[in-house]
C-alpha positions as a LaTeX table, in Angstrom:
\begin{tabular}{lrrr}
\hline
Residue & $x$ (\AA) & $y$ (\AA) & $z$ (\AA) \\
\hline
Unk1 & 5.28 & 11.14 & 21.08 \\
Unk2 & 4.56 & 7.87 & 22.16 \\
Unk3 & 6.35 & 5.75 & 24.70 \\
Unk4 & 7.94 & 4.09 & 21.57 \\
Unk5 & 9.29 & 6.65 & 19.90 \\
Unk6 & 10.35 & 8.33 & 23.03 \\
Unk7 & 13.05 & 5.19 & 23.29 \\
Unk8 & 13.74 & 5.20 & 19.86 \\
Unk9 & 14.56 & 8.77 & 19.95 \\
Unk10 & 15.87 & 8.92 & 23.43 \\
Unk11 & 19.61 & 10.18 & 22.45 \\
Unk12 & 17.95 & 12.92 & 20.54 \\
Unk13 & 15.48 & 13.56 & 22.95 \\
Unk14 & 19.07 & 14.31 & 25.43 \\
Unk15 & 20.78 & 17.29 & 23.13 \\
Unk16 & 19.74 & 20.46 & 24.49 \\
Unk17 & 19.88 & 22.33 & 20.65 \\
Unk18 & 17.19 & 19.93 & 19.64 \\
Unk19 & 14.76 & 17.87 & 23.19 \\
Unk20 & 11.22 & 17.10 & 22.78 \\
Unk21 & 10.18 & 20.21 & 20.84 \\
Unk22 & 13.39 & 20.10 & 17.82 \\
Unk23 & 11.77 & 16.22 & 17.71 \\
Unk24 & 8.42 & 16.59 & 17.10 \\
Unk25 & 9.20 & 19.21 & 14.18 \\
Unk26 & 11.64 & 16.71 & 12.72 \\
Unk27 & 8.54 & 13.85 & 13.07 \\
Unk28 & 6.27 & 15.93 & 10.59 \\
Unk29 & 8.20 & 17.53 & 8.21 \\
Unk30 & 8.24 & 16.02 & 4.88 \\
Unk31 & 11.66 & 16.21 & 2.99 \\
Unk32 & 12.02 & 15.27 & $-0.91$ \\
Unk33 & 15.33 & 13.75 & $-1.55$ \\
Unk34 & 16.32 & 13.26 & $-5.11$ \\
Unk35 & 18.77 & 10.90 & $-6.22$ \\
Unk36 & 18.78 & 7.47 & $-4.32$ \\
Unk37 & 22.36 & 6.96 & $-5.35$ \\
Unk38 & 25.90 & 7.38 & $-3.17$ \\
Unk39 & 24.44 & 10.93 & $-1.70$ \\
Unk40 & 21.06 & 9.46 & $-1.21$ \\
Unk41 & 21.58 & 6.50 & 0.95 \\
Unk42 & 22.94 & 8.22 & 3.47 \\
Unk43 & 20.53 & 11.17 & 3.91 \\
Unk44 & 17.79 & 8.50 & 3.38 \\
Unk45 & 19.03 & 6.05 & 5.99 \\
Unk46 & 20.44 & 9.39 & 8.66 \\
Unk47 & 16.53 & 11.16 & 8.04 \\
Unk48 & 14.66 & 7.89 & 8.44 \\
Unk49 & 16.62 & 6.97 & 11.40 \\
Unk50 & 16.06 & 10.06 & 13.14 \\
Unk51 & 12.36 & 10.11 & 12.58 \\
Unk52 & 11.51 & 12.89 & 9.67 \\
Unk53 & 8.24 & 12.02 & 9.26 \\
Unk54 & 7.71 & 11.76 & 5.63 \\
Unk55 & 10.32 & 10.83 & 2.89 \\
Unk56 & 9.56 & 11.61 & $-0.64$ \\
Unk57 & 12.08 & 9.55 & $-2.62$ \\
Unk58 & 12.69 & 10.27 & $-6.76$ \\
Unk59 & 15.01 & 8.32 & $-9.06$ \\
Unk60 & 14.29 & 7.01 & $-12.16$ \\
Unk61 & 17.10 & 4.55 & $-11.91$ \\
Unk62 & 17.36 & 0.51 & $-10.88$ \\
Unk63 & 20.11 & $-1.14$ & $-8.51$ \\
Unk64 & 23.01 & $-2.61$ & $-10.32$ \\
Unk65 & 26.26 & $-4.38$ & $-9.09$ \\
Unk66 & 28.25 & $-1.81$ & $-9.79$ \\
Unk67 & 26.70 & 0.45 & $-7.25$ \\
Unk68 & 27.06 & $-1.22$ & $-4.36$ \\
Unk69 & 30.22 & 0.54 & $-3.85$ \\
Unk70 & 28.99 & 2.91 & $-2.21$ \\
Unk71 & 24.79 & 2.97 & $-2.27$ \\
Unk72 & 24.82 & 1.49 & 1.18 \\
Unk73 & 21.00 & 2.03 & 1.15 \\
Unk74 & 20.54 & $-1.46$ & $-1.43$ \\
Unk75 & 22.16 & $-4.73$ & $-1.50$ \\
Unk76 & 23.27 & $-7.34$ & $-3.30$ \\
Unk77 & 19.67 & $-9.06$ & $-3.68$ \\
Unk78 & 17.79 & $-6.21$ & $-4.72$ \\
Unk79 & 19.69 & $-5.81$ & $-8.02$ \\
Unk80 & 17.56 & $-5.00$ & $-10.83$ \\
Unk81 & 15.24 & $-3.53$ & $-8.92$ \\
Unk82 & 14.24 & 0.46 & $-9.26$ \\
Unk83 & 16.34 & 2.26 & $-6.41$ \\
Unk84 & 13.43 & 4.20 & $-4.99$ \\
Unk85 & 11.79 & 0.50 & $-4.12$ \\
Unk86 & 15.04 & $-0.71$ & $-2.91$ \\
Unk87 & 15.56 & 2.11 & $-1.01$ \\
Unk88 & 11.74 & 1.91 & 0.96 \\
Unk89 & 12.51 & $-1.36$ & 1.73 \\
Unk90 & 15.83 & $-0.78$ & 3.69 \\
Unk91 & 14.36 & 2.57 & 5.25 \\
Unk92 & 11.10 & 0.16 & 6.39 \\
Unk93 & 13.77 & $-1.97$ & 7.99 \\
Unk94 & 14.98 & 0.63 & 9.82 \\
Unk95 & 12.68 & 2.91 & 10.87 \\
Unk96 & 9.17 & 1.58 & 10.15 \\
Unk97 & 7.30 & 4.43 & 11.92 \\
Unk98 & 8.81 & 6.91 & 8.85 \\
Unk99 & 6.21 & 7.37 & 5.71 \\
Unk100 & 8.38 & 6.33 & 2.24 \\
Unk101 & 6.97 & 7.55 & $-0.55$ \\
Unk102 & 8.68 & 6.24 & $-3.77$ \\
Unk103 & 8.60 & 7.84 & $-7.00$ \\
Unk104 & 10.17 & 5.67 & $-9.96$ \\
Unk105 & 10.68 & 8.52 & $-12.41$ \\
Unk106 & 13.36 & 11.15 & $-14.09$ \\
Unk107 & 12.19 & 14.22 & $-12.00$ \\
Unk108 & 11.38 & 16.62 & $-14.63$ \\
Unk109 & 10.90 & 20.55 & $-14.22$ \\
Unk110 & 7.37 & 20.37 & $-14.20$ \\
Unk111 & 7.29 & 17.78 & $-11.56$ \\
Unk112 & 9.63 & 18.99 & $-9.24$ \\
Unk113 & 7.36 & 22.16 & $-9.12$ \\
Unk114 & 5.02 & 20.25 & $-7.59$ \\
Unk115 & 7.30 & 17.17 & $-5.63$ \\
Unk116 & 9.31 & 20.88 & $-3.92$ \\
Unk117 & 5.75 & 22.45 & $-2.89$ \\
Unk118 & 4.32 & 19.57 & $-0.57$ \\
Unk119 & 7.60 & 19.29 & 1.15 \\
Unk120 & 9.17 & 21.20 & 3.97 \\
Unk121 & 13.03 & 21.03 & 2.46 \\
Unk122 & 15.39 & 19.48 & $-0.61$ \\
Unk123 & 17.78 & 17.35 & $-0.08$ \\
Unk124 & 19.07 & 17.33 & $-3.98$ \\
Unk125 & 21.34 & 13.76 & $-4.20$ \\
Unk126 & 20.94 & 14.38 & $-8.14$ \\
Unk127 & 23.93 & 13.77 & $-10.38$ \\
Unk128 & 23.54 & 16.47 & $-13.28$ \\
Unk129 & 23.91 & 19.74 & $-13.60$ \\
Unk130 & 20.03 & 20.01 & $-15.34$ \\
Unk131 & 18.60 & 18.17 & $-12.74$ \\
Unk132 & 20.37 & 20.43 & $-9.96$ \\
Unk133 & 19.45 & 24.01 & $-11.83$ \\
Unk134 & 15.66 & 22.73 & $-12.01$ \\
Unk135 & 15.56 & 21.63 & $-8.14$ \\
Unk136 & 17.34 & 24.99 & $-7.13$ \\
Unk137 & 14.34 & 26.96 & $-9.16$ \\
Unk138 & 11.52 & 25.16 & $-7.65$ \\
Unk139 & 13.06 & 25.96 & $-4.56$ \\
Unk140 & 13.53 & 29.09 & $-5.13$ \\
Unk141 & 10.15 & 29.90 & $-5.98$ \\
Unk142 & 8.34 & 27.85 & $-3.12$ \\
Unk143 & 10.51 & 29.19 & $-0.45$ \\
Unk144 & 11.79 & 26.17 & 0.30 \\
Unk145 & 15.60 & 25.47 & 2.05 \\
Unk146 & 17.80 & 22.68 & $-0.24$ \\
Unk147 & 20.68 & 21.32 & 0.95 \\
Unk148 & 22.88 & 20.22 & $-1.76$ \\
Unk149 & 25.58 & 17.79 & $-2.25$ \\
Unk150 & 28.00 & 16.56 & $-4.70$ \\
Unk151 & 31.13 & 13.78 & $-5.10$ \\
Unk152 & 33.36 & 13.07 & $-7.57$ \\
Unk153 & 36.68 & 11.06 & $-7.34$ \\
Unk154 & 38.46 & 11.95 & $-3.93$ \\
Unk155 & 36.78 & 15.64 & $-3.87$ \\
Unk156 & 32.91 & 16.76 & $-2.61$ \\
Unk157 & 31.33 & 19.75 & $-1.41$ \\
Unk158 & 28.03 & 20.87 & 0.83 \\
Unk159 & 25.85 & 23.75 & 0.93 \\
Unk160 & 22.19 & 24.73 & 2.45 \\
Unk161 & 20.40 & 27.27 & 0.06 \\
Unk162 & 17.53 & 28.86 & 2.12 \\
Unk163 & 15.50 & 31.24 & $-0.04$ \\
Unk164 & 13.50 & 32.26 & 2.99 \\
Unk165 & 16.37 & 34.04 & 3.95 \\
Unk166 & 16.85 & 37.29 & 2.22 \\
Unk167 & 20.83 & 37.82 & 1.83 \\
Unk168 & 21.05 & 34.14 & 1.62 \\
Unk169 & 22.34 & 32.82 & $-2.23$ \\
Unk170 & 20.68 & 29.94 & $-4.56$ \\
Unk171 & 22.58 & 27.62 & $-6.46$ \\
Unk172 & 22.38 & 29.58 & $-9.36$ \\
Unk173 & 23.98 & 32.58 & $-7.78$ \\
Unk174 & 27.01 & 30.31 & $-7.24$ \\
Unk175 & 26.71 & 27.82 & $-10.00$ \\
Unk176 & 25.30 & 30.44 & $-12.87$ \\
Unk177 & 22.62 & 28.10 & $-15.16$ \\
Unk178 & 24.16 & 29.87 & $-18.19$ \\
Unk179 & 27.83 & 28.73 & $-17.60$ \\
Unk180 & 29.07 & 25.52 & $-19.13$ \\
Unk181 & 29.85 & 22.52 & $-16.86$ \\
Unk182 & 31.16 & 19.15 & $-18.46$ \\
Unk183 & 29.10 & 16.44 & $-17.21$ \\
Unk184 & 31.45 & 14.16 & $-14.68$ \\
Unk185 & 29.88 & 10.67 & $-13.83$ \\
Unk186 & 31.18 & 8.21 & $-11.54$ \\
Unk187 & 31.23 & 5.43 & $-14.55$ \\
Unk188 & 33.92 & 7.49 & $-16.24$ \\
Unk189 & 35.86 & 9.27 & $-13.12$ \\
Unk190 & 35.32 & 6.90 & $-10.34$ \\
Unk191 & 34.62 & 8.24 & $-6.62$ \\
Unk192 & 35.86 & 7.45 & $-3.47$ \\
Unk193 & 33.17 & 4.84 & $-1.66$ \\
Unk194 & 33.50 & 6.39 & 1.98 \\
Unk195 & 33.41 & 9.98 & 0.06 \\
Unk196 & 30.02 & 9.94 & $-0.89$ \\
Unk197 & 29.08 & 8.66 & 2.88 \\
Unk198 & 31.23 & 11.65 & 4.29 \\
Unk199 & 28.73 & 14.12 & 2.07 \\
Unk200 & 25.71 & 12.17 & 2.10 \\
Unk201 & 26.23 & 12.31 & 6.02 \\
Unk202 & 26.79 & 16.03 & 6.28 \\
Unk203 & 23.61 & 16.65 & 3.57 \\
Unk204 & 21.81 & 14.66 & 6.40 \\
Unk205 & 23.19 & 16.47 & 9.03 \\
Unk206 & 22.37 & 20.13 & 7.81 \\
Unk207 & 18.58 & 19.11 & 6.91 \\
Unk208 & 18.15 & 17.89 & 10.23 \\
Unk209 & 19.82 & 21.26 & 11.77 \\
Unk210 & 17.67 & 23.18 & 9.28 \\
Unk211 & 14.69 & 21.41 & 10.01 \\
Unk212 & 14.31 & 20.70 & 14.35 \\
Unk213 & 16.38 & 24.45 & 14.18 \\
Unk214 & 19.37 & 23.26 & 15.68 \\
Unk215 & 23.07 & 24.66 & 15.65 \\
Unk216 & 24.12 & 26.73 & 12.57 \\
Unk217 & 23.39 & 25.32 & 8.98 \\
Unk218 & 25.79 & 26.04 & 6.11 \\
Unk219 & 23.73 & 28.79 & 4.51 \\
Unk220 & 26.02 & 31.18 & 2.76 \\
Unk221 & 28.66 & 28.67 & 3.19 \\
Unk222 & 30.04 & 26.46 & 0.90 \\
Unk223 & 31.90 & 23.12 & 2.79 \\
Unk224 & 34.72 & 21.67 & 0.12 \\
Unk225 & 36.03 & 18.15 & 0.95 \\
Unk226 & 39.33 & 17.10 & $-0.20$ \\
Unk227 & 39.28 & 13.34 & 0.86 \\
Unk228 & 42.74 & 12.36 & $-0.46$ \\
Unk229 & 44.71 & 14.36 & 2.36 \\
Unk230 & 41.14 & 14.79 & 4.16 \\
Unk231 & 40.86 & 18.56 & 4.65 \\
Unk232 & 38.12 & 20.33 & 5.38 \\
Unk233 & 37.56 & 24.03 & 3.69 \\
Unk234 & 35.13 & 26.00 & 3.74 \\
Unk235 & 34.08 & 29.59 & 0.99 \\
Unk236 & 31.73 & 32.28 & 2.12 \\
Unk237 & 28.90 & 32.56 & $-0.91$ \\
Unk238 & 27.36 & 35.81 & $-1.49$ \\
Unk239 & 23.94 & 36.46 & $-3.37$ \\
Unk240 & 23.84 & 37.23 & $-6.82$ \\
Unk241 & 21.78 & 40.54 & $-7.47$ \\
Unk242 & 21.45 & 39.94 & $-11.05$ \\
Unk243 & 20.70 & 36.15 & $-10.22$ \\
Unk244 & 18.57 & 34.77 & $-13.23$ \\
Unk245 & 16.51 & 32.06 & $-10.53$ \\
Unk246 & 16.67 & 34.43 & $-7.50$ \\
Unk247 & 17.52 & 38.01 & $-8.54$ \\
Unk248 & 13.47 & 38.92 & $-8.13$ \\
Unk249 & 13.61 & 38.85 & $-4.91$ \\
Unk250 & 14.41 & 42.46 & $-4.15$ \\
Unk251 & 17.95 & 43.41 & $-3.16$ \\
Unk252 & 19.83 & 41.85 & $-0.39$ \\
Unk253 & 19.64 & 43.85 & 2.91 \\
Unk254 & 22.72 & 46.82 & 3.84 \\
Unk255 & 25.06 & 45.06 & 6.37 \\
\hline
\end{tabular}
């Protein structure tokens, strides 16, 4: 690091869990996050800030008034344009030294297989249950950790995913692809503005953890949010054997 960056990332540079070498692994790793919506401008704004290296940004989507809200990442001028531009420009703003790379596109299957092999971890900001099975696959078969997120009205929940980790779950193994979810969408339901900060935040939080290896991330754990009375709970996950994304991997080890 350079005498800038050592400034810029002087309060970081002071935590004992994460000093000069947790730093430097957090300034070059490359994280995809998908979904530059209410999730995604936080994680965007918390991984830029803190120096992550490279930021792969995908959404196929464009700013609109209605957003603001709660997509602290855009603003008011930048209406009408595609989120992933909208969102480089604030993150330049901030953090200049980070690499942005923006990808205006709906992140297909096929794509993601490739977006979730040049990066180093997930951070899935997606809004659809499609979207969320096809990022959990590609992670699954490239090995790499995804920290997932999701907010609707008053309630939202967390969880890290690492299929590096034996006896750790996917998303599948909790959220089965086969089982029937009704599609909930903040146009219909509503949501909470400071609710998707709260779980953008923690998504953040956990790929930075997972990333410099700091403090314990929330694999196997599943973090539910109840923002109305604001209460915090938490379910242990356990790995699906007959998993349909992850059961190949050979049985989880005898505790």
């Amino acid at each position: 690091m350079d005498d800038s960056q050592l400034q810029r990332y002087a309060r970081h540079l002071l935590l004992d869990d994460i000093g000069v070498e947790g730093q430097e692994k957090l300034l070059s790793a490359h994280v995809l996050v998908v979904g530059l919506g209410g999730l995604g401008s936080p994680v965007a704004m918390y991984l830029a800030s803190a120096g992550v290296g490279t930021l792969t940004l995908v959404d196929h989507d464009t700013v609109d008034l209605t957003n603001l809200q709660r997509q602290i990442v855009h603003a008011t001028d930048r209406v009408g344009q595609p989120k992933v531009a909208s969102a480089r420009q604030a993150l330049a703003a901030l953090n200049p030294l980070v690499h942005v790379n923006a990808i205006e596109q709906r992140a297909s299957a096929a794509e993601l297989d490739a977006l979730v092999a040049a990066a180093d971890l997930v951070v899935d900001c997606s809004d659809n249950f499609a979207t969320r099975q096809a990022i959990n696959a590609a992670c699954v078969a490239h090995r790499r950790p995804l920290v997932s997120g999701a907010a609707i009205g008053f309630d939202g929940q967390v969880s890290v995913y690492d299929p590096r980790q034996a006896d750790a779950p996917c998303y599948a193994c909790v959220f089965p692809p086969t089982q029937e979810v009704p599609e909930v969408q903040c146009a219909t339901m509503g949501v909470f503005a400071p609710l998707v900060g709260i779980v953008g935040t923690i998504q953040a939080a956990e790929a930075l953890k997972v990333l410099s290896g700091a403090g314990q991330p929330l694999t196997g754990r599943l973090l539910l949010i109840d923002a109305r009375g604001m209460e915090f709970n938490e379910m242990r996950l356990k790995r699906a054997p007959d998993c349909p994304v992850c059961g190949n991997r050979g049985a989880p080890p005898l505790v």
